[in-house]
C-alpha positions in Angstrom: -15.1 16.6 19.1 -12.8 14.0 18.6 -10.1 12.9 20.9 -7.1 13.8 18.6 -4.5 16.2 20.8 -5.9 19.6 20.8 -2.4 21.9 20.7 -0.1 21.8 17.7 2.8 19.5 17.2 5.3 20.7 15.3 6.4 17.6 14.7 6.5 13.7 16.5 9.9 13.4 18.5 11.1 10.2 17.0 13.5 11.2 14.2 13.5 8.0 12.1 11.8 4.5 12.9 10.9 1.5 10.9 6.7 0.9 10.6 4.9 -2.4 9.7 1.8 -2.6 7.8 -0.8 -5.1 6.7 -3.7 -4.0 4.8 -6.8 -6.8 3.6 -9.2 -5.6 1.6 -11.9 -8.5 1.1 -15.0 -8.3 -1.2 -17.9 -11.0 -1.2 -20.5 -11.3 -3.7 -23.7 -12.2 -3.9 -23.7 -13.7 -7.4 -20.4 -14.5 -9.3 -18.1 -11.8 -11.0 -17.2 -13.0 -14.0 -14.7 -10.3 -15.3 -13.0 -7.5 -13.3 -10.4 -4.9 -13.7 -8.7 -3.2 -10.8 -6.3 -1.1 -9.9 -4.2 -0.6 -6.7 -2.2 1.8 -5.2 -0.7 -0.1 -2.2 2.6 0.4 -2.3 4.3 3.1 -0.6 6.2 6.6 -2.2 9.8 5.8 -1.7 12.5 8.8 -2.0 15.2 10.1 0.9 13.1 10.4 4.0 11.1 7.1 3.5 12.7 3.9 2.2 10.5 0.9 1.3 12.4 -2.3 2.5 9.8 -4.7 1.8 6.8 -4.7 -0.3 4.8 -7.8 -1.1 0.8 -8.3 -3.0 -1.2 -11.0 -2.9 -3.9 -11.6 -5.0 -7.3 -14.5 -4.9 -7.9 -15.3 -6.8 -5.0 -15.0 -9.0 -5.3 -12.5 -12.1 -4.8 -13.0 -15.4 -3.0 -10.6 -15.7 -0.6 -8.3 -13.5 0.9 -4.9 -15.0 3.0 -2.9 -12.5 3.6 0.7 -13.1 4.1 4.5 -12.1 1.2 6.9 -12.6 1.4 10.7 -13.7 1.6 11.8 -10.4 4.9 9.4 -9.6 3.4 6.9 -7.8 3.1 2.9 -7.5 0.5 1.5 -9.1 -1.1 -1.9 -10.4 -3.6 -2.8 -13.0 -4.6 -6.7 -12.7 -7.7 -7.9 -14.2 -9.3 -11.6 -13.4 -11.1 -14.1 -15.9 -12.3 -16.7 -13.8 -15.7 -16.2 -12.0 -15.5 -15.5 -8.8 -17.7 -14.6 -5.8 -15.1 -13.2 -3.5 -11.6 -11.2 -3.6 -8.7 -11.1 -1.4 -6.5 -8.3 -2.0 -3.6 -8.6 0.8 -0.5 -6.1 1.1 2.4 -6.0 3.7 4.9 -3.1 3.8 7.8 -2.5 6.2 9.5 0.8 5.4 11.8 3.0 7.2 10.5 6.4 7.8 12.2 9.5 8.9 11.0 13.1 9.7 11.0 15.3 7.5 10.3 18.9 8.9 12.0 18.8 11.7 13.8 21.9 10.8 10.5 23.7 9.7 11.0 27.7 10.0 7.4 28.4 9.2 8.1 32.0 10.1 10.7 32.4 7.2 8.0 31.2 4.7 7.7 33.8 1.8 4.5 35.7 2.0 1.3 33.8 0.9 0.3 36.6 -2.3 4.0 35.9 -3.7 3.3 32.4 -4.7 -0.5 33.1 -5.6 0.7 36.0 -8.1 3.5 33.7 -9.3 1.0 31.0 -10.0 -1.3 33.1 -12.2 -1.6 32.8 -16.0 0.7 35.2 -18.1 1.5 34.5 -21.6 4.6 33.1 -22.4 5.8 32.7 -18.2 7.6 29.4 -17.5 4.8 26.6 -16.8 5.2 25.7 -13.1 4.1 22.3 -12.3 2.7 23.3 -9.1 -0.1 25.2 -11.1 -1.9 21.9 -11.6 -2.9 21.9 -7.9 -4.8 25.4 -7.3 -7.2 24.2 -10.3 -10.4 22.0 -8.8 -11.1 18.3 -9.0 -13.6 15.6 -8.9 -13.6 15.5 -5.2 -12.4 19.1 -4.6 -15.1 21.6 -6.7 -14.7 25.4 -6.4 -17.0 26.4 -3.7 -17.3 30.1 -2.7 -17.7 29.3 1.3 -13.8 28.1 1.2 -12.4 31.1 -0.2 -13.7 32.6 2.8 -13.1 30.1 5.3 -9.2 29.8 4.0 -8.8 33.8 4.1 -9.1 34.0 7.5 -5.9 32.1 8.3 -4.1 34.4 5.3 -4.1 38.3 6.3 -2.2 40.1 4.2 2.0 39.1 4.0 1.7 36.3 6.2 4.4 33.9 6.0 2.6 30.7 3.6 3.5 27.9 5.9 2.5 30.2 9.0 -0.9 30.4 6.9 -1.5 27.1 6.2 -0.2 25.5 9.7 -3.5 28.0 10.9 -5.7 26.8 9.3 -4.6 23.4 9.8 -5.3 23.9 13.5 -8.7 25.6 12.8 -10.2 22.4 10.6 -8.6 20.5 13.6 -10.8 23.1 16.0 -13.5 23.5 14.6 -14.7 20.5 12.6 -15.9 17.1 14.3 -14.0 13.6 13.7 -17.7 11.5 12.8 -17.1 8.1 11.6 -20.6 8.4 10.6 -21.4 11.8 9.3 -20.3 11.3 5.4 -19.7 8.4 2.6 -16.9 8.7 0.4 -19.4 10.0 -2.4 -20.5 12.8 -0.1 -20.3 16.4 -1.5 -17.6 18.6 0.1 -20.1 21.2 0.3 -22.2 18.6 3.1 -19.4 18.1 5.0 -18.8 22.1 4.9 -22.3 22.7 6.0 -22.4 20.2 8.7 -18.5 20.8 10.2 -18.0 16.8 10.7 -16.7 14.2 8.9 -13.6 12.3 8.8 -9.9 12.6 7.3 -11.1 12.5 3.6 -13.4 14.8 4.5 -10.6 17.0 6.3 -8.2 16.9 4.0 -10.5 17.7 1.0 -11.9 20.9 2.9 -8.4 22.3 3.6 -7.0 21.2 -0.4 -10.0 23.5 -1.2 -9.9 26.2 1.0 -6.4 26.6 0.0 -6.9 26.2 -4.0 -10.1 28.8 -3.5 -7.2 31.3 -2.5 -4.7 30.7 -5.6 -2.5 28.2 -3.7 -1.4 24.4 -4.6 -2.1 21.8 -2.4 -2.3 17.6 -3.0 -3.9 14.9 -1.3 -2.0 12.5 0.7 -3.0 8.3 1.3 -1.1 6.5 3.5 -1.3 4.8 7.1 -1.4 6.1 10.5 0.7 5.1 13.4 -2.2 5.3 15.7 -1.2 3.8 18.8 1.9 6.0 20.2 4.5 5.2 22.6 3.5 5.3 26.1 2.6 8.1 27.7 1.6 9.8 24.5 -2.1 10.5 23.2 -3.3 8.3 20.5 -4.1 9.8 16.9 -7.1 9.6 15.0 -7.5 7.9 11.9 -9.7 5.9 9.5 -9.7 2.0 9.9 -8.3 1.4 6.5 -6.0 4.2 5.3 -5.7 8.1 6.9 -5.9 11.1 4.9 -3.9 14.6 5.0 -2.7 17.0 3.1 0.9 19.1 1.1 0.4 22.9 1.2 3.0 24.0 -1.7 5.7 25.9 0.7 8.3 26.6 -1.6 12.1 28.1 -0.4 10.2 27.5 3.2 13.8 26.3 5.1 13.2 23.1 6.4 10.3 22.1 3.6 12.7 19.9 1.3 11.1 19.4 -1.8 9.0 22.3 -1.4 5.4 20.4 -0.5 4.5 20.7 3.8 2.8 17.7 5.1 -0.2 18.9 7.3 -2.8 16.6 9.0 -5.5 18.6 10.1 -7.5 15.6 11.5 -4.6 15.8 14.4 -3.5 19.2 14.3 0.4 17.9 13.6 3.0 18.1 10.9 3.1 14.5 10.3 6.8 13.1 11.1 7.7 9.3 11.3 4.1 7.9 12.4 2.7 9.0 8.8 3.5 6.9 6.0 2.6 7.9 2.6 1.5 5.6 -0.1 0.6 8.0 -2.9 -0.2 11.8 -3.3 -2.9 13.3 -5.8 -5.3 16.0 -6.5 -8.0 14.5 -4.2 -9.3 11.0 -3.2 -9.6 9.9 -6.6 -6.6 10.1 -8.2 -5.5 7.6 -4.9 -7.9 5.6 -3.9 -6.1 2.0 -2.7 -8.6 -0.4 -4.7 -10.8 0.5 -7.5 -12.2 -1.4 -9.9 -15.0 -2.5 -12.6 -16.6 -5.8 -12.5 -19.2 -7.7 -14.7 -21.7 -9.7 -12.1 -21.7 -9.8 -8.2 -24.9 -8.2 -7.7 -25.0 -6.9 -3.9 -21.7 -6.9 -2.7 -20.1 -6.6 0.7 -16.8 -5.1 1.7 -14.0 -5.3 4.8 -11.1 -3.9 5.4 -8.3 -4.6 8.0 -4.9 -2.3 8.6 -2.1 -3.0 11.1 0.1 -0.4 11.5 3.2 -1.2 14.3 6.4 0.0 14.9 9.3 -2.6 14.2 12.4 -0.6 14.3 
């Protein structure tokens, strides 16, 4: 198993602290590209509890064109496409935003019961549309897969508190399943990673989104960055090198859940606090991903990625 703390943390003790982060993201190519379209999502969810005071993107070479906006699912984005050929790209973001905790008032006991939002959520002809219905329904990365339903209903006995639910079963992902840096690819089926308990955050994070939707309730994916080295005397988290992975279990008229949606990492058994830092939120891996793209050329290509996370405030 992986070295990530074994007992639950309900949340980390810092209440609000200011984070620093670099991310590189280089491709080389073997031939030259001689058109390519990306899009990024690199810069981080502002709202109340996490306030972005800086935010620059640098681009090599420079695109033709740039065009900022805000996706569906409210967050950041940028489109830039390049002309020029090219045989390698630098994409290079730094971030300082202040972060506070969120749950730290969390009742997870005074969570309604589990069935109440499921039955709520269900289809009737002519109920109010909640948006929250978008997130039970499979995606892309997140197929219905029978083995989840029953996975998930072990954490949800009949009338258990939602957030009580979903903090389980947060901690049995944690327990069970083993962080493997080597065990999947970003294209490998959930159902692999299922079968062979191991993988890493993506992997986490998609098994628990599933397990969840399998039993009628929302949850979203979360990208962002990892504080992974912790103030002294405290164990060190577990993330990926480029961006971590977790999850928002829909916890609505939970006290102490503002906004409704419950952070969860299952890769370190926590409610993340002031060490996670968001950068979008979607229906799985997909919808986020922090570089994508389509290029015309490069043959073989080759690909690095650097992130510095550090506190600064």
């Amino acid at each position: 198993m992986h070295s990530a703390p074994s007992s639950f943390n309900a949340s980390e003790p810092v209440a609000t602290q200011t984070l620093e982060v670099g991310h590189d993201t280089r491709y080389s190519y073997a031939a030259p590209v001689s058109q390519a379209q990306h899009l990024a999502h690199l810069q981080p969810l502002s709202d109340p509890w996490q306030h972005v005071l800086e935010f620059s993107l640098r681009i090599q070479p420079e695109p033709a064109q740039q065009h900022p906006g805000i996706d569906p699912m409210g967050n950041q984005q940028l489109f830039f496409s390049l002309t020029q050929p090219h045989r390698a790209l630098l994409v290079r973001s730094r971030s300082r935003v202040r972060v506070a905790a969120r749950f730290g008032e969390l009742d997870a006991a005074a969570s309604p019961p589990w069935e109440a939002i499921r039955n709520r959520l269900r289809y009737e002809v002519g109920a109010t549309y909640d948006p929250a219905v978008e997130f039970v329904q499979p995606s892309p990365y997140v197929p219905r897969l029978e083995g989840l339903r029953q996975y998930g209903a072990l954490s949800f006995p009949p009338g258990r508190p939602l957030a009580e639910g979903a903090i389980d079963l947060m901690r049995r992902i944690h327990r069970e399943f083993s962080f493997q840096s080597s065990a999947t690819e970003v294209d490998t089926p959930l159902a692999t990673a299922f079968a062979q308990r191991a993988g890493v955050c993506q992997d986490f994070a998609h098994l628990m989104i599933g397990a969840l939707r399998m039993l009628g309730l929302p949850a979203r994916y979360v990208s962002g960055y990892l504080l992974t080295q912790p103030p002294p005397g405290e164990a060190p988290l577990v993330g990926a090198d480029a961006s971590h992975a977790w999850v928002q279990a829909w916890c609505p008229r939970t006290p102490g859940v503002p906004g409704g949606w419950l952070d969860l990492d299952p890769t370190n058994d926590l409610v993340p606090a002031t060490g996670h830092l968001r950068l979008a939120v979607g229906r799985d891996y997909g919808d986020v991903t922090p570089l994508r793209g389509v290029i015309r050329g490069g043959g073989r290509h080759s690909l690095e990625v650097n992130v510095m996370t550090r506190v600064v405030g």
